[in-house]
C-alpha positions as CSV (number, residue, x, y, z in Angstrom):
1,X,0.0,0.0,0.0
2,X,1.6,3.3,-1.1
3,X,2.1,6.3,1.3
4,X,1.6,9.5,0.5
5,X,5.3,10.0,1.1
6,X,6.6,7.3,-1.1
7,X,4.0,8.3,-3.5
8,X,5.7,11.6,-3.6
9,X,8.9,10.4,-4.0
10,X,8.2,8.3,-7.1
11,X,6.2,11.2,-8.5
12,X,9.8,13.3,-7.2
13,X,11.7,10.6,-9.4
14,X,9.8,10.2,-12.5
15,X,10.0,14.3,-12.3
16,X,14.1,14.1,-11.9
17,X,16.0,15.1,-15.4
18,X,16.8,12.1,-17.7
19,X,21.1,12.7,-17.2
20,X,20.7,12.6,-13.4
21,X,19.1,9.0,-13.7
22,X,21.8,7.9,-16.1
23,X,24.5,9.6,-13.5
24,X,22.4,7.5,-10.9
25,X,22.6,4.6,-12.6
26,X,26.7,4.5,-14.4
27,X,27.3,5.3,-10.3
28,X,25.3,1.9,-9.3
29,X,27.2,-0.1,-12.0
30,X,30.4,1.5,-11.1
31,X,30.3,0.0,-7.5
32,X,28.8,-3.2,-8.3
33,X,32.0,-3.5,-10.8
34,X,34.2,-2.2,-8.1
35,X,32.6,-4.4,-5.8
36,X,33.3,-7.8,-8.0
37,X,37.2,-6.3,-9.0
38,X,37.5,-6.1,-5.4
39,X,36.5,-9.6,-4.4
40,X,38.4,-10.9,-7.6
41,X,41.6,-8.7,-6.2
42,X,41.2,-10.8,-3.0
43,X,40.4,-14.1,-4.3
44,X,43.6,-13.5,-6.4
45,X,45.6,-12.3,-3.5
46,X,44.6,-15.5,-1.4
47,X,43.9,-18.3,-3.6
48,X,45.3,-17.6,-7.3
49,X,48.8,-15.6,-6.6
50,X,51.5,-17.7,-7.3
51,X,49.8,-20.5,-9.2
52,X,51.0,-21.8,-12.5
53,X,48.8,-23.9,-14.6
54,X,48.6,-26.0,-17.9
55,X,46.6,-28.3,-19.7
56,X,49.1,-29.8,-21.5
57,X,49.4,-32.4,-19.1
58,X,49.7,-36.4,-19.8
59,X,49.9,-39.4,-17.0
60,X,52.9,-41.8,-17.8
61,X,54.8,-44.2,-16.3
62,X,57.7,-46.3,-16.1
63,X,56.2,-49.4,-17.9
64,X,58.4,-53.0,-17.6
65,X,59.2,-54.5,-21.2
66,X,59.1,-58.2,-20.9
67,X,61.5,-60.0,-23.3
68,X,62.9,-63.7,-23.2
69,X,66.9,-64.1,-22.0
70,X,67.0,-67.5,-24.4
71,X,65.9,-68.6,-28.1
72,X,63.3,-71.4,-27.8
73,X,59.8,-71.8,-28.7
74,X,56.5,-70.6,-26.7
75,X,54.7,-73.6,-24.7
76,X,52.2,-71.5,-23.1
77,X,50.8,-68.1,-22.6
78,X,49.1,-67.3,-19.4
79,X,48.0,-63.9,-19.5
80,X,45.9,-61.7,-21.7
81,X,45.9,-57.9,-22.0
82,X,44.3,-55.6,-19.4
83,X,45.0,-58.6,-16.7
84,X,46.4,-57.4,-13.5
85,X,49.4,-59.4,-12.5
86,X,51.4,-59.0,-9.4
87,X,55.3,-59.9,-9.1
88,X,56.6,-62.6,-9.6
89,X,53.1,-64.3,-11.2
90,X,54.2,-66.6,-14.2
91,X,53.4,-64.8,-17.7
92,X,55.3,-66.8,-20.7
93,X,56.3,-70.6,-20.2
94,X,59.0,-71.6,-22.8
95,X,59.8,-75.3,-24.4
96,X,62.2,-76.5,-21.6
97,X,63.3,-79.9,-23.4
98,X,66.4,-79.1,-25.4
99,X,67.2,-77.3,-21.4
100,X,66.3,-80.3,-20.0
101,X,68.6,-82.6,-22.0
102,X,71.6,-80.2,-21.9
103,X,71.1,-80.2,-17.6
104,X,71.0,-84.1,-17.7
105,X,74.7,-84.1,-19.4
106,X,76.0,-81.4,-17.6
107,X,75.0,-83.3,-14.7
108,X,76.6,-86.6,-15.8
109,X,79.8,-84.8,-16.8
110,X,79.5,-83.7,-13.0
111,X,79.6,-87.2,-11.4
112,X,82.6,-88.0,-14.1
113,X,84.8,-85.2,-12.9
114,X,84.4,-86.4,-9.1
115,X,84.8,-89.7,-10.0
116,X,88.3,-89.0,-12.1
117,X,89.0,-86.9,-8.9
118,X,88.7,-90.1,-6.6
119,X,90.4,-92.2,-8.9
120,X,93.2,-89.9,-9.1
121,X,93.1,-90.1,-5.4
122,X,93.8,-93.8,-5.0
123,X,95.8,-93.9,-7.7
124,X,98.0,-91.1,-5.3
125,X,98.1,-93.9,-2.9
126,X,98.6,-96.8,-5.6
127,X,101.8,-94.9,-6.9
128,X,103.1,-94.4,-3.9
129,X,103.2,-97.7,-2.9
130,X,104.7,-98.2,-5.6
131,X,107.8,-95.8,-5.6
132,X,108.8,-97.4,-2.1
133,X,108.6,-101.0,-3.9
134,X,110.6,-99.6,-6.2
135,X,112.9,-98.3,-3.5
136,X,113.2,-101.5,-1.8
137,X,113.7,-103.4,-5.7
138,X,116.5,-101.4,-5.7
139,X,117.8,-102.3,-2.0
140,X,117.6,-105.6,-2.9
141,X,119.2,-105.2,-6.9
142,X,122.0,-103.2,-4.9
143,X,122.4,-106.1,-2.4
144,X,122.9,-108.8,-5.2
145,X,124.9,-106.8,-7.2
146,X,127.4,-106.7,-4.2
147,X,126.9,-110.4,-3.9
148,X,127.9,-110.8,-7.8
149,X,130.6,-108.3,-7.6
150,X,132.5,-110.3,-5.4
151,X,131.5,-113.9,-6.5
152,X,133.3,-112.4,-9.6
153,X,136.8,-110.9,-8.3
154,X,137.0,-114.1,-6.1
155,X,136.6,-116.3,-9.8
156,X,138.7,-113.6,-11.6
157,X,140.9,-114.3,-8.8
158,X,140.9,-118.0,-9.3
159,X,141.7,-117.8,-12.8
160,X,144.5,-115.9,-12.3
161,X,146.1,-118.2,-10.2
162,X,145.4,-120.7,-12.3
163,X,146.7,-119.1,-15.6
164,X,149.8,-118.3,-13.8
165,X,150.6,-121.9,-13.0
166,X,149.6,-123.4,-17.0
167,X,153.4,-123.4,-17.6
168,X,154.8,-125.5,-14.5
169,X,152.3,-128.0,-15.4
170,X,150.7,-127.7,-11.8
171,X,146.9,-127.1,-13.3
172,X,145.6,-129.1,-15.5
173,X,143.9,-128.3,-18.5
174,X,141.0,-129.0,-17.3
175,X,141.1,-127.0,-14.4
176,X,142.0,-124.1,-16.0
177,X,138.9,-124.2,-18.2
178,X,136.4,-124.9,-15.5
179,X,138.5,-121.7,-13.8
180,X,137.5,-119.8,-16.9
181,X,133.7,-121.4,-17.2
182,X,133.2,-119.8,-13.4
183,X,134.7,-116.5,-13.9
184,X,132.6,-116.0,-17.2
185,X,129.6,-117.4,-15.3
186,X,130.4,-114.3,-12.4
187,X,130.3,-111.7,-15.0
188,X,127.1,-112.8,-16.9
189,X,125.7,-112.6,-12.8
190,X,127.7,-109.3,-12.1
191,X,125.7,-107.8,-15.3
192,X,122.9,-108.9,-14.4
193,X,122.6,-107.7,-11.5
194,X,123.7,-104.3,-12.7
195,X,121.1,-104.3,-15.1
196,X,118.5,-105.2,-12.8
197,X,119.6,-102.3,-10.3
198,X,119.1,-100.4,-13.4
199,X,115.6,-101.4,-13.8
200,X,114.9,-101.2,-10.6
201,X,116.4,-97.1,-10.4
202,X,114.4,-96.8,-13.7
203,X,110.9,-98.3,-12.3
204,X,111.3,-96.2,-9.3
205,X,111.5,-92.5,-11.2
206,X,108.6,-93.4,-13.5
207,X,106.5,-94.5,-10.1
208,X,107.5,-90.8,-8.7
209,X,107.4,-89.1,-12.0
210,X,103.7,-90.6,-12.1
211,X,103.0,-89.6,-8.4
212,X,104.2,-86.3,-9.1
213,X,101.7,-85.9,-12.3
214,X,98.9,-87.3,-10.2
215,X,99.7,-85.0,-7.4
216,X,99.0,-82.3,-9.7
217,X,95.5,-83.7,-10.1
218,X,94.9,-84.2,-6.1
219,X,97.1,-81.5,-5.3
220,X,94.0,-79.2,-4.3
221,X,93.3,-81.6,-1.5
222,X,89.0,-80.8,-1.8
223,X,86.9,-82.6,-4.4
224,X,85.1,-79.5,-5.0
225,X,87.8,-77.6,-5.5
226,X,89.8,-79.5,-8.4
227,X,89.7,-77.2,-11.7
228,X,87.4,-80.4,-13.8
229,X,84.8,-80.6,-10.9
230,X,84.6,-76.8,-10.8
231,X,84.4,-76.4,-14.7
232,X,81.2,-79.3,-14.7
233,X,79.4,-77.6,-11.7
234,X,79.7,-74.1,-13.2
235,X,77.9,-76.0,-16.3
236,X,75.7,-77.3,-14.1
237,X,74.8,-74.0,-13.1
238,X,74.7,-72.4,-16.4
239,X,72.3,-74.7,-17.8
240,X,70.1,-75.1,-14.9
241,X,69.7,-70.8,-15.4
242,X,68.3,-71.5,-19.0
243,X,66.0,-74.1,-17.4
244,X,64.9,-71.0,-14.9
245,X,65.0,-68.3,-17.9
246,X,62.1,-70.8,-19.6
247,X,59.8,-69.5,-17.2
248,X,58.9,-65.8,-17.7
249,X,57.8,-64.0,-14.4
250,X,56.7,-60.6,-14.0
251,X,58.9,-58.5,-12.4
252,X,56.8,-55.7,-10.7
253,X,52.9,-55.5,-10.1
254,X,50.8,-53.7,-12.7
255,X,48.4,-54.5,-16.1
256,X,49.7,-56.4,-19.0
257,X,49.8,-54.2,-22.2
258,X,50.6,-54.6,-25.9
259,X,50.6,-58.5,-25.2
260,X,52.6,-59.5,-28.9
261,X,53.0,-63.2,-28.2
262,X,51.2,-66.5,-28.8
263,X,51.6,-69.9,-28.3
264,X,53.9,-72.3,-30.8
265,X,55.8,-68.8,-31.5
266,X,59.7,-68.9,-32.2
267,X,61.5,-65.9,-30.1
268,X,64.9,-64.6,-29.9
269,X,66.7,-63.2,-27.2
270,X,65.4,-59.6,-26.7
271,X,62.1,-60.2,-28.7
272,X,59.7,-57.9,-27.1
273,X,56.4,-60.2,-25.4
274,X,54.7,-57.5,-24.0
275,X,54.3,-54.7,-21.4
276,X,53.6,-54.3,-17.6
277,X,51.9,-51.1,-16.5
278,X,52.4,-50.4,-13.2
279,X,49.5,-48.1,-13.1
280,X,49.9,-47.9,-8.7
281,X,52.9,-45.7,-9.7
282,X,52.3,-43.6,-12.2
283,X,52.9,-40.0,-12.9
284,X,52.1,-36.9,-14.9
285,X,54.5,-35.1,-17.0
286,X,53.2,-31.5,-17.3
287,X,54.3,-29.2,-20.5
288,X,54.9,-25.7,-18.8
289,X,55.6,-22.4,-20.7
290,X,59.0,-21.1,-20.1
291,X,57.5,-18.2,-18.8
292,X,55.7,-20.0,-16.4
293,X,58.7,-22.0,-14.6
294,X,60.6,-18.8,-12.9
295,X,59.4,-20.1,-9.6
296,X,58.9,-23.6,-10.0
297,X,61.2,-25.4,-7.3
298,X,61.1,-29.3,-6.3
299,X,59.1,-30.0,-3.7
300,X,56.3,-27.4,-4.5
301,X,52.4,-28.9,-4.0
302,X,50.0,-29.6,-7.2
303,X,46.9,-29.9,-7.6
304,X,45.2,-32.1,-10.8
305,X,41.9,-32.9,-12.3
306,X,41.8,-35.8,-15.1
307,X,39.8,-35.8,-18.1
308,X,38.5,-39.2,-17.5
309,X,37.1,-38.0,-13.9
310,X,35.9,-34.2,-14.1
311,X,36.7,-31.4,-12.2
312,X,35.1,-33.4,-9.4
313,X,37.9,-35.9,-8.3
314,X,41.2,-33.8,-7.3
315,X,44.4,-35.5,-7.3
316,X,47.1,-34.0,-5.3
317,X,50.9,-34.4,-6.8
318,X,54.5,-32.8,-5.4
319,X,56.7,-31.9,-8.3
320,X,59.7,-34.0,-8.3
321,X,61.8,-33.1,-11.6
322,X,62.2,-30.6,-14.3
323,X,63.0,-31.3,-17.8
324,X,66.6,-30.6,-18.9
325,X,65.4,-29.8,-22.3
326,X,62.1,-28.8,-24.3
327,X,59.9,-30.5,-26.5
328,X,61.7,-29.0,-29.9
329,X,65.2,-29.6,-28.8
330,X,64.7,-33.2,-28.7
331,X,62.6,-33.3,-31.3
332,X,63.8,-35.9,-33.9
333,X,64.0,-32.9,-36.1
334,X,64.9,-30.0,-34.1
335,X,63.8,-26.2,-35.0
336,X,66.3,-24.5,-37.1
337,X,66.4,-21.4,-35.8
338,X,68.6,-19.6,-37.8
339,X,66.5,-19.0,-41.0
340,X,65.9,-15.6,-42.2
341,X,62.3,-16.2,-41.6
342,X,62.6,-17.1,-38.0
343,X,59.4,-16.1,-35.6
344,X,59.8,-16.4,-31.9
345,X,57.3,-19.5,-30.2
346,X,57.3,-19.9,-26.6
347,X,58.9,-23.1,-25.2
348,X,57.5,-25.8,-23.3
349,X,58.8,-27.5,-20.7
350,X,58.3,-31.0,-19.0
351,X,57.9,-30.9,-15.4
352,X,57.1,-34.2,-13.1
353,X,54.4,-34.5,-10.9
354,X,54.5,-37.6,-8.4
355,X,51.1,-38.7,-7.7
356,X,49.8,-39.9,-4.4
357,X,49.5,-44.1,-4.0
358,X,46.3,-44.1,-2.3
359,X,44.4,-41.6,-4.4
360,X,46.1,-43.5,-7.4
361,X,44.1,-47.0,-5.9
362,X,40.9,-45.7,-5.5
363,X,41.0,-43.7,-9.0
364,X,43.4,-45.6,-11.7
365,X,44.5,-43.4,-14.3
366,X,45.8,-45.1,-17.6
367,X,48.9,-44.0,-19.7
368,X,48.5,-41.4,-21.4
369,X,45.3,-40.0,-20.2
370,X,44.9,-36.3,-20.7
371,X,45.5,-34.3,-17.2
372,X,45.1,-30.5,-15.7
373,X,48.0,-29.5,-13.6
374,X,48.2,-26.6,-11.3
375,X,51.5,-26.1,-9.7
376,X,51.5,-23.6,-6.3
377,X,54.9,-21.7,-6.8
378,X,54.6,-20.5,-3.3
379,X,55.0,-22.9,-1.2
């Protein structure tokens, strides 16, 4: 219900000049634009100051590249892409047989070695019985050819006599050749005797020469030390690592990607099988203007939004590296500069964002996926 007053007042209105309602009305906007500068001034001041942003953002990773260490064919596959596998979980099986059969004759050439090595070892004992035999031979050989030596100067002696008495006719002719029959007999004996001291000196250096040579082979004292034992283990071992290398684990958690194998499939050494994403530790590399990176330090908080989620899940992120380099110098074809028609562009730069592990599990990210990153340059 009007007044009379406020009746008057729109009556005084309607009556004021056209300008002063304009003036009126440029003053009203002027505040309320004052008014929002003002409150964007302060949400600047409090909130946006010292925050450097980009879209340029993509989530990466340092994926595992699974290749065989052997040549051999594929027996088996056991996982498929997108499967989560955790370490150590069995991925490719390789044909083991040709692994199999080299491990059963490195092992036989094992039990040969040690069994040469314990037959060199009683041998040892064998030839050393033998050199003192041959010792004693020898003691005995000397012995008779002692005996012979003197059976001989006492017939030499006897013959002498003998020879020295033909002309007196006090020996008979007989005599004298049974004298000579017995001395000849004394040196066949006296030879033979030296011979066999011979042999016997002779059969005693071979024995040692032999029990030297084995010594050589026993001279390590340890089975498991001799040089043929320790050559057939170490293939032992060698072969029983391919045998291992024929089963492909995975070596760190994540999902299997660009799976490139099948079963029946021939592979070399190095042949690439596939890829394991560990998507629990992922991170975001974030292309920065130049311009932008003044106050950028390691360290400094993030804040990041996703395409895949919205604006509505926030992941938080610390900033753990800056590129060395931009984008264009280590382009496969770099800029070249130094043309005539050269136009200044403003560089990019890759900065690292470490993401947090528990946001990560509750809201996976794939490679690659498009990202939002904020950086605040003042803390």
């Amino acid at each position: 219900m009007n007044t009379p007053d406020s009746a008057s007042n729109l009556a005084a209105d309607s009556d004021a000049p056209p300008a002063h309602r304009r003036k009126t009305m440029l003053l009203r906007l002027g505040m309320v634009i004052g008014l929002v500068a003002a409150t964007w001034g302060l949400w600047y001041l409090l909130f946006e100051r010292g925050m450097v942003s980009t879209d340029n953002a993509y989530v990466a990773a340092d994926s595992a590249v699974i290749t065989p260490r052997i040549a051999a064919a594929v027996a088996e596959v056991r996982v498929t892409d997108t499967q989560t596998v955790k370490a150590g979980d069995v991925l490719v099986r390789l044909d083991d047989a040709d692994a199999r059969v080299e491990l059963a004759s490195a092992e036989a050439a094992l039990r040969q070695a040690r069994q040469r090595f314990l037959q060199a070892q009683a041998n040892g004992r064998s030839l050393d019985a033998r050199v003192i035999g041959a010792a004693a031979d020898i003691s005995q050989a000397r012995a008779r050819l002692a005996a012979s030596e003197a059976e001989l100067r006492r017939a030499e002696d006897a013959l002498a006599r003998r020879q020295g008495l033909v002309g007196s006719g006090a020996v008979a002719g007989e005599e004298l050749a049974q004298a000579k029959a017995a001395a000849a007999t004394a040196r066949a004996n006296y030879n033979s005797a030296l011979g066999a001291v011979n042999a016997a000196e002779a059969g005693r250096a071979a024995a040692s020469g032999s029990a030297q040579a084995n010594a050589v082979i026993t001279g390590v004292g340890n089975i498991e030390a001799d040089p043929d034992v320790v050559a057939a283990r170490t293939r032992v071992e060698a072969v029983r690592l391919t045998l291992e290398r024929t089963i492909i684990r995975a070596p760190i958690a994540g999902v299997v990607s660009q799976r490139q194998v099948q079963a029946g499939q021939q592979v070399a050494p190095g042949t690439p099988l596939m890829r394991i994403v560990p998507l629990a530790q992922v991170y975001v590399d974030a292309n920065f203007r130049e311009t932008q990176l003044r106050d950028v330090r390691l360290g400094q908080s993030a804040r990041l939004t996703s395409d895949l989620y919205g604006s509505s899940i926030e992941f938080t992120g610390k900033v753990v590296g800056v590129g060395a380099a931009s984008g264009a110098a280590t382009a496969l074809i770099p800029a070249q500069n130094a043309t005539g028609n050269w136009v200044k562009v403003v560089q990019r730069i890759p900065v690292r964002i470490a993401l947090d592990p528990a946001e990560l599990k509750k809201h996976p990210l794939p490679i690659g996926a498009s990202m939002e990153a904020e950086i605040d340059t003042r803390d």
